[in-house]
Every structure is written in C-alpha cells, then in structure tokens.
C-alpha positions in Angstrom: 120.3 37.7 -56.0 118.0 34.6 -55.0 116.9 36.5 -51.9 115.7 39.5 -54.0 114.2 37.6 -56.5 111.9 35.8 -53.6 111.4 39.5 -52.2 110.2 40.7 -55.3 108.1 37.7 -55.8 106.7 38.0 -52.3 105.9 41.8 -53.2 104.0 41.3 -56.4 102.2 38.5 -54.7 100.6 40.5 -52.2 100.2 43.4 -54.5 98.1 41.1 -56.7 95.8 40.6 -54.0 95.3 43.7 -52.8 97.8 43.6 -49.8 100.4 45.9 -50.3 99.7 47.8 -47.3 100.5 44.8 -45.3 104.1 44.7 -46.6 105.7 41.9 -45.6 109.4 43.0 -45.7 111.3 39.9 -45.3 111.2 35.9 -45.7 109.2 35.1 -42.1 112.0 33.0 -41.2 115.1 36.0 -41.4 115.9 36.9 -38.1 113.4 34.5 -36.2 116.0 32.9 -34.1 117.2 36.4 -33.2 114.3 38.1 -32.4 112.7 35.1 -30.4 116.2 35.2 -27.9 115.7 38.6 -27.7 112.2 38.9 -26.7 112.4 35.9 -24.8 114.9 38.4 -22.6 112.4 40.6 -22.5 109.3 38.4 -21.5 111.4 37.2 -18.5 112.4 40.9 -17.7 108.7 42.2 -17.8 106.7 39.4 -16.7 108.1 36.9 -14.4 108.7 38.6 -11.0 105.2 39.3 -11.2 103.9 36.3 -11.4 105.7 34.8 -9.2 104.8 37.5 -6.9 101.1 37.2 -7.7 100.8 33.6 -7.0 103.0 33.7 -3.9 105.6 31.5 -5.2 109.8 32.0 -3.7 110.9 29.5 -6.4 110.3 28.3 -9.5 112.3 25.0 -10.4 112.1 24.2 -13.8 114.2 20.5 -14.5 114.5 19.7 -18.4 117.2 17.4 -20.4 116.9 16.1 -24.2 115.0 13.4 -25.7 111.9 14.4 -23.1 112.5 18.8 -22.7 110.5 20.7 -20.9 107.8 22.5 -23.0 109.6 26.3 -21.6 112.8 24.6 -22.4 113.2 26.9 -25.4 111.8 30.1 -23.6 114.4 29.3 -20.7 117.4 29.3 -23.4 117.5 25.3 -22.6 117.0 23.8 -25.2 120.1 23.0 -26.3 120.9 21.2 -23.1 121.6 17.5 -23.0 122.6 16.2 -19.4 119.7 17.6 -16.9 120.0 21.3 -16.8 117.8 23.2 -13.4 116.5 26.7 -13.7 116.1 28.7 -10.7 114.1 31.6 -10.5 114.3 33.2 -7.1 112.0 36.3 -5.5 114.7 38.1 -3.4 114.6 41.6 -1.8 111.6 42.2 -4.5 113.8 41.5 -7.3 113.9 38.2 -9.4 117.7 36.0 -9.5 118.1 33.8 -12.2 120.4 30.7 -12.1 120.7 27.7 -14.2 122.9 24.6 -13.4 123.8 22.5 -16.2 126.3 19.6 -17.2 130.5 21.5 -18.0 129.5 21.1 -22.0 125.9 22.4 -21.8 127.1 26.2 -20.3 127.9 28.1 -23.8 124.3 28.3 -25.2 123.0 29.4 -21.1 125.3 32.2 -21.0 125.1 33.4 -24.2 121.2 33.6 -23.6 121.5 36.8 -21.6 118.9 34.6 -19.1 121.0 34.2 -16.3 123.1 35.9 -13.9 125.0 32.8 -12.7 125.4 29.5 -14.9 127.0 27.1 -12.6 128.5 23.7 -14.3 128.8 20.1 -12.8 130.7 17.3 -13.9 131.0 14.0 -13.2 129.1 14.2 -9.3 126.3 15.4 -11.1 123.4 17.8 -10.6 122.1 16.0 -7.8 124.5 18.1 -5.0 124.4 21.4 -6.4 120.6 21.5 -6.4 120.5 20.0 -2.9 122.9 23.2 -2.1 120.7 26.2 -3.8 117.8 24.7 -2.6 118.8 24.6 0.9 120.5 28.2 0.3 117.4 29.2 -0.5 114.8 27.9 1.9 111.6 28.5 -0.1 108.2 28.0 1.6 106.2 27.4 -2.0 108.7 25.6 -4.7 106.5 26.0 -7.5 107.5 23.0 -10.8 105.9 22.0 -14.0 103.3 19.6 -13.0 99.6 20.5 -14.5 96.4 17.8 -15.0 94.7 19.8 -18.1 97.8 22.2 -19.1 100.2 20.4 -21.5 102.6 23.1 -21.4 102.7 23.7 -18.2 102.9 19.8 -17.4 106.8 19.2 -17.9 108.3 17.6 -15.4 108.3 13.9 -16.2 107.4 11.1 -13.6 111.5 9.9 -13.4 113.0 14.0 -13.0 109.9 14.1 -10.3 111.2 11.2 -8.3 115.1 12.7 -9.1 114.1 16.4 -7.7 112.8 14.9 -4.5 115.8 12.9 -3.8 118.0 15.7 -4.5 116.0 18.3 -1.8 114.6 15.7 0.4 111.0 15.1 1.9 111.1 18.7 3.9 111.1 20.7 0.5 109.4 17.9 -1.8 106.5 18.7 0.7 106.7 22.3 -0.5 106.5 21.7 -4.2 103.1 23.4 -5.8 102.1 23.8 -9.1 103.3 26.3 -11.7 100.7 26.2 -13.6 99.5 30.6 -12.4 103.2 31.5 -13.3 103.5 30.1 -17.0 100.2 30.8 -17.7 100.9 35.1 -16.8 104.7 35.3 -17.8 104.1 32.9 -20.7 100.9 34.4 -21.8 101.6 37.9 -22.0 103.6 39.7 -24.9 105.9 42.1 -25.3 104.9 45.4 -27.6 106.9 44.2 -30.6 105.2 40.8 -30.1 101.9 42.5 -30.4 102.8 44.8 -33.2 104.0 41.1 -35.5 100.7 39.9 -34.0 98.6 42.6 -35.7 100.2 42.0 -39.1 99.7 38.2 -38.6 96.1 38.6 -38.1 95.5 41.1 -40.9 97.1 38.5 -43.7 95.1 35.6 -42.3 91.8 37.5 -42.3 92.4 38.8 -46.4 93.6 35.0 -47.0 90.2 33.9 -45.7 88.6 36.3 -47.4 89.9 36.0 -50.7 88.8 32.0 -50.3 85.4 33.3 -49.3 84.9 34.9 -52.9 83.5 34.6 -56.0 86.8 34.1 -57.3 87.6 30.9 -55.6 83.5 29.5 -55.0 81.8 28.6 -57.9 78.6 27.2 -56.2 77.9 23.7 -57.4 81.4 22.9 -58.7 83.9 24.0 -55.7 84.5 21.9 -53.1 85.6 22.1 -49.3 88.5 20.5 -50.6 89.5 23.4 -53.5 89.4 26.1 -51.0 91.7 24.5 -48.4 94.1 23.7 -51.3 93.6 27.4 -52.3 94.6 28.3 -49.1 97.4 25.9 -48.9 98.7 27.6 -52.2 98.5 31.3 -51.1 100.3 30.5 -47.9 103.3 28.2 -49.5 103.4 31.8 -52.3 104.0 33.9 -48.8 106.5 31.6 -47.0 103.9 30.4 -44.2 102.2 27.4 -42.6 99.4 26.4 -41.1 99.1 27.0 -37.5 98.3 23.7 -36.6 99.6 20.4 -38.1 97.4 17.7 -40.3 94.6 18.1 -42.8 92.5 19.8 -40.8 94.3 23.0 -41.6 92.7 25.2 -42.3 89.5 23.5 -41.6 86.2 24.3 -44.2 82.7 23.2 -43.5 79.7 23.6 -46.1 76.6 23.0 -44.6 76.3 20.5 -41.6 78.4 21.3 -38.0 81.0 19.0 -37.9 82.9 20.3 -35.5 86.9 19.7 -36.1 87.0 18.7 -39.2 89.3 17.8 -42.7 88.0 19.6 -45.9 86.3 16.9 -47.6 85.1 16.9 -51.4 81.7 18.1 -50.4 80.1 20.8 -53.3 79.6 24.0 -51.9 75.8 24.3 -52.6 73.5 27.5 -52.5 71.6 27.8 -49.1 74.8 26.8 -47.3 77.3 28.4 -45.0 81.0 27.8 -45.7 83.1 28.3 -42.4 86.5 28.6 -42.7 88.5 27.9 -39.6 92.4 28.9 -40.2 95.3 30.4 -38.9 99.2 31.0 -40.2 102.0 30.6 -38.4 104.0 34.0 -39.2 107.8 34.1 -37.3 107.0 31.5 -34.6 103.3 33.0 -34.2 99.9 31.0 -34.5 97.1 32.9 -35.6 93.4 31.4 -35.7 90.6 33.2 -37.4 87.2 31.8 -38.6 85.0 33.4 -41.2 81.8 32.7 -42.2 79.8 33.1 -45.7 76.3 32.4 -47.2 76.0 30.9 -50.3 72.7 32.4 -52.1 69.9 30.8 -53.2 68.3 31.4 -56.2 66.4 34.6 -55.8 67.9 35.8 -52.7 69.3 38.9 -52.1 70.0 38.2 -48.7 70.2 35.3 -46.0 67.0 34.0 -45.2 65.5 35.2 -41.3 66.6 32.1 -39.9 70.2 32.1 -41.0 70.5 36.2 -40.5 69.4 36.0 -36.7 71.5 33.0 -36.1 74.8 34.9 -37.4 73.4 38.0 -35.9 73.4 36.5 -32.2 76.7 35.2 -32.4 78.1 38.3 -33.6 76.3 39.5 -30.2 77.5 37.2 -28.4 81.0 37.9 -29.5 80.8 41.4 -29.0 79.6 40.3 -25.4 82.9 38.5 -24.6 85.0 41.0 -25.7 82.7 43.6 -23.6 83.9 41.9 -20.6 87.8 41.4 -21.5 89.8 43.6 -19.6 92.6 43.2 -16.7 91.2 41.4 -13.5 88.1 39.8 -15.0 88.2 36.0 -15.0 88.3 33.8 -17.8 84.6 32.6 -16.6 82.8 35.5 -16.6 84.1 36.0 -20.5 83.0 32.9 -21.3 79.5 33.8 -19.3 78.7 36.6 -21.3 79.2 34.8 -24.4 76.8 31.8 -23.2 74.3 33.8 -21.8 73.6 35.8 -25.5 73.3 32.8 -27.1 71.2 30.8 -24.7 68.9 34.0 -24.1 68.0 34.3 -27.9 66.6 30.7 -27.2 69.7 28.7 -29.3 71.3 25.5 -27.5 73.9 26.1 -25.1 78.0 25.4 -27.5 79.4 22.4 -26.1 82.9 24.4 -26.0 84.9 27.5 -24.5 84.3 30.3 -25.5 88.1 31.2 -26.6 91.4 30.4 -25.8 95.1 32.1 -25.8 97.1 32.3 -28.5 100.7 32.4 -29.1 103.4 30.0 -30.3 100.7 27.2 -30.1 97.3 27.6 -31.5 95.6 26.6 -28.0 98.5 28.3 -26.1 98.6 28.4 -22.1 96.8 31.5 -20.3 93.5 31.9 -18.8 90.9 29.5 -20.6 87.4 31.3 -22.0 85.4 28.8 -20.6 82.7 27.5 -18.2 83.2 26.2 -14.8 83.5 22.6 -16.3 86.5 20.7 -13.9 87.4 17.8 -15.4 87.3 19.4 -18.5 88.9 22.5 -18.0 90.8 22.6 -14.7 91.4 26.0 -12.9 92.6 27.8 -16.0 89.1 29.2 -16.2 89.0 30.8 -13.3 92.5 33.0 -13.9 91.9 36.4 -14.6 93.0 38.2 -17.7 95.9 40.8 -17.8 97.5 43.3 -20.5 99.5 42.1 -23.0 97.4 38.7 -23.6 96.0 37.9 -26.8 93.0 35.6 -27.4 90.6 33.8 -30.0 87.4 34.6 -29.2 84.8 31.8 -31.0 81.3 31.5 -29.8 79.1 29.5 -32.0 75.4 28.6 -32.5 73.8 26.3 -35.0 70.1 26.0 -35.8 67.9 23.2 -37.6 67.3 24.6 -41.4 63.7 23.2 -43.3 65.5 22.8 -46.8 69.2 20.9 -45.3 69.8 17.7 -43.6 70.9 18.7 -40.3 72.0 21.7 -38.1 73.4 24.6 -40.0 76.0 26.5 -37.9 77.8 30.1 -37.9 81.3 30.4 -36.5 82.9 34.0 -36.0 86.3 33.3 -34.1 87.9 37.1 -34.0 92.0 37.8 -32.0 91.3 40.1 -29.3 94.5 41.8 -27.5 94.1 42.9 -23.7 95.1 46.4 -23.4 95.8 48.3 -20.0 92.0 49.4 -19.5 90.2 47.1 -21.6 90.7 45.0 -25.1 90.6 45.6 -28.9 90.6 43.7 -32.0 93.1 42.9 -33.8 92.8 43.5 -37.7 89.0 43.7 -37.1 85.7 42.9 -36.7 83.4 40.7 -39.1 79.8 42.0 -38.5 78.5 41.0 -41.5 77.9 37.5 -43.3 79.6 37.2 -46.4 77.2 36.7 -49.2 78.3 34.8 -52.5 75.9 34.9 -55.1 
C-alpha cells in the first residue's frame, strides 16, 4: 500500500507540472541494482574487445581490494571483494577471456556476476603465485593497468598494489605495463541502448525542472533570490525521488548577474537587467545528468534583451551548434572543442578559460574523450581521443561580455547532452535557442 501511495503521489506530482508524458513508472531506486549487473554484462559484451583491440593492448590487469577499490571495481562485479581480487581480460583468437582471481570467501558475488568465465580462489599462499602463473600463461607484449595523471577513474591502482603487481610478474612484464587509460575511457564511456533510452528521460525531467525554476512562478524579480530557486529545485527533486548529480551546495548551481564560475546559490536578489544561469543535473537510477539554462530578467520597458545581451546568447548558441556539427565517430575531442572556440573568438568575445564539454555517465565529469583544447598539463591526452557511438556528452561553451548598467562581466551559459549516434550526434531532450525572458 505504501509503495502505491508514493506512486500515486509521484504521478500527480508530475501531472501538476505538466509532465505526464515523461511518466516516471517506478521509485528510481526499484530495480537499480538489477539493471546496473545486467547492463554492466552487456557493456563488457559490446565494448571491451574493442578497445582493447583498438589500443593494441593483450591484457588488461585490473588489481582492487576494500578500504582503497578500484574506481571500475563495481563495473567489474568487484566490489564486494575484500582480500586483493585481479581481473584479467585477455585478447585471444579475436575473442575476449575473462578471469578473476580472488581470496576462497570473495568467489560467490564473482560468479554470480555473469563477468567471468573462470573465477579461480586462493587461500592462504595468496594471490601473489597465481598471478605470477596467468601472467606467465599469457605472455602479453602491452599489460595495460589503471594508472592515469589527469583521469581519476582511470587512476586506480594504488602506489603499494603497484609495487605488489611487479613483484608478483617480475621486471620482464613490469617493463610491459602501459596505461589504461584508451580502454576505460571507450568501454567505459559508451552505453548500451537501454542506457541511452533512461538517458533521454533523465535529460527531459532535468530540462522541465530548470525550466519551471526559470518562471514567473518561482522569480519574482526584486524579492527571489539565488538561494529560493536552488531550494526550489532541491524541493522538486526530493518530491520525484532524486538527487543532485554532484554533492555540496553547489548543486544545482544559480548565478544572477556576475560570472562566477562554480559557484553556491547565495542570497543575491534576482534583479531586472540580469541573467540567471542555472547549472543542474539529477542523478536518475545511477545516471548524472547536467544541463544549464539561461534566462533574462526584463527591464522596465523591454520587450526583449538589449543588442548586447541578444548577440552574446546568440553566439554561444552558435557556438554550440558548432560543437555538436562536428560530433560524430572518429573526430577527436580537439577539433569539438575547436569549433566551439573558434565561434566565440571570431565574433570578437574572449577566448572561455574551460573545455568545451565533457562525458557524462555515472559521474557528472565521467571518463571519455575530453571536449577540450590542446592544454597538457591541464588536460592530458583525453583531448585528443576520438569520439564513438554510444557516448553521451555535455556540451557547454560560454561567453561573457562587460554590460554599461552592471558591475562586472555578464555571462550566458547553454550546456545541452548530446548522444553520438552511428553517423553523427543528436540531442537529447532538446535544444534551447532561445533566451528565456521573465518579465
């Protein structure tokens, strides 16, 4: 009865905002579990040969173990494991073999996964021989492991498990090791069609949340603050079941007026002759969406943003269309991001001091190829991976301009999801094009 009544309430809560096409038909957290092992499966059964065979790799070792997992441990059906578990992924004959070696009590939740096709156990000699064995089995030439300068998930092999893995295979194969950065950014990256399809209907609530903050019946110009409509927000998403995407009071982030780049709602009035830029995302079944809007707030005896503000927000929309232009299998994450920074530099606006857009997935700033210049010790190599179907990004460019009547630079943000299709890309739940005006 409890579970209908929060159905019902769910229902009538959407309705009463116009969403009942979105139908949400269950609590976001039935089934998770369930459907994450099972399209886990399926990302490993789609994906990983692939990579692996795209960045020339006859291995990839993954070593995890509790208190300190791996970031994948969870994607690898690991992360239950207590005593150091090692994941073996193996290009043979064209075809991928999947092994994990774990402690005698950590074999159940491995098996059960559906992962692998051998789970061997040790006990008290430890994983140490066993992974000498395989190894040696094996004889890779590239021994690809979870060790990345600028890519947190893909950086998961601690120091002491470092040290442990060369011991165990010796200097021969320790000289063989390479990053695996190319392989979880493709395998990890990419989703599966029901993936996409949740995706979609993530997007589509998050945009109609934003919108409904960005309307008259939220902003009262001179009496709402920043602060109101992230606590609107808030409120809307604890009605649905959902979270913020990203932890802290900066979600979902709202600037009036003055770029402040990542920023906490503060108690700032929301004053005509302003734009209010909402940055926001939810997390729907595991899934981080993230999603800016922006509005102008009219001035008394406008009917319409002033030139200044109007060719600032029409040049980013340009410049967004631009990146998305370019998105399609093959094309690398730099020459996205270059389309984007050549509209806005060309209609004479400084150069954004940030990517262009990143992937998305169970993180906000998930791993994949990174929308962004060639800028090394800020980026790494991630810019300069190409895109491929099934990948899902933000796309944000921004511009900001000095306004005569405001103290300080007045900035547009239009951050839109954009799914890689086979032959090019689309976005998901749509396309602002136009400022949103509040009178």
């Amino acid at each position: 009865m409890k579970r209908q009544l929060l159905a019902l309430s769910v229902f009538l809560g959407l309705i009463s905002f116009g969403l009942a096409a979105f139908a949400v038909a269950d609590n976001p957290a039935t089934d998770s579990t369930e459907r994450f092992h099972r399209l886990r499966r399926e990302r490993i059964e789609r994906y990983l040969l692939s990579a692996l065979q795209q960045n020339d790799v006859d291995l990839w070792l993954v070593l995890t173990r509790e208190n300190n997992p791996d970031p994948l441990a969870a994607d690898l059906a690991a992360e239950e494991a207590v005593l150091p578990a090692a994941l073996l992924f193996e290009v043979k004959g064209g075809k991928l073999r999947r092994r994990a070696i774990c402690a005698n009590f950590d074999v159940n939740p491995f098996r059960a996964s559906g992962i692998y096709e051998e789970v061997l156990s040790y006990g008290r000699e430890g994983l140490l021989p066993h992974l000498r064995r395989i190894v040696q089995e094996i004889d890779p030439a590239r021994i690809a492991v979870n060790i990345s300068e600028m890519e947190p998930i893909a950086d998961g092999l601690s120091a002491g498990l470092k040290s442990y893995l060369e011991r165990a295979i010796g200097p021969d194969y320790a000289g063989r090791l390479v990053p695996a950065e190319g392989i979880i950014s493709s395998f990890r990256s990419r989703k599966v069609p029901e993936e996409i399809e949740l995706y979609r209907r993530a997007v589509a609530l998050t945009i109609q949340l934003e919108e409904e903050a960005l309307s008259p019946k939220v902003i009262q110009p001179g009496v709402t603050t920043e602060l109101d409509i992230a606590n609107f927000l808030r409120r809307r998403m604890q009605e649905l079941g959902f979270t913020c995407a990203w932890g802290g009071d900066g979600c979902p982030s709202v600037v009036a007026g003055p770029n402040r780049g990542h920023s906490a709602p503060t108690d700032a009035v929301i004053e005509r002759g302003r734009t209010v830029r909402i940055d926001f995302g939810i997390k729907m079944e595991g899934y981080c969406t993230d999603i800016q809007r922006t509005a102008y707030v009219l001035r008394e005896g406008e009917t319409e943003p002033p030139p200044e503000i109007q060719r600032l927000w029409q040049t980013v929309v340009r410049a967004n269309e631009a990146a998305v232009a370019q998105m399609r299998p093959g094309v690398t994450a730099q020459a996205v991001d270059a389309a984007a920074r050549s509209a806005i530099v060309e209609a004479g606006y400084d150069e954004f001091v940030h990517a262009t857009g990143h992937a998305v997935g169970f993180f906000t700033h998930d791993v994949g190829p990174l929308l962004g210049p060639d800028w090394p010790d800020r980026y790494g190599r991630a810019v300069f991976r190409k895109l491929e179907s099934g990948q899902i990004f933000a796309v944000e460019p921004s511009a900001a301009v000095e306004v005569p009547w405001m103290d300080g630079r007045m900035g547009v943000g239009l951050e839109e999801e954009v799914l890689i299709t086979d032959d090019g890309a689309e976005y998901l739940g749509g396309h602002q094009t136009k400022l949103i005006l509040l009178r």
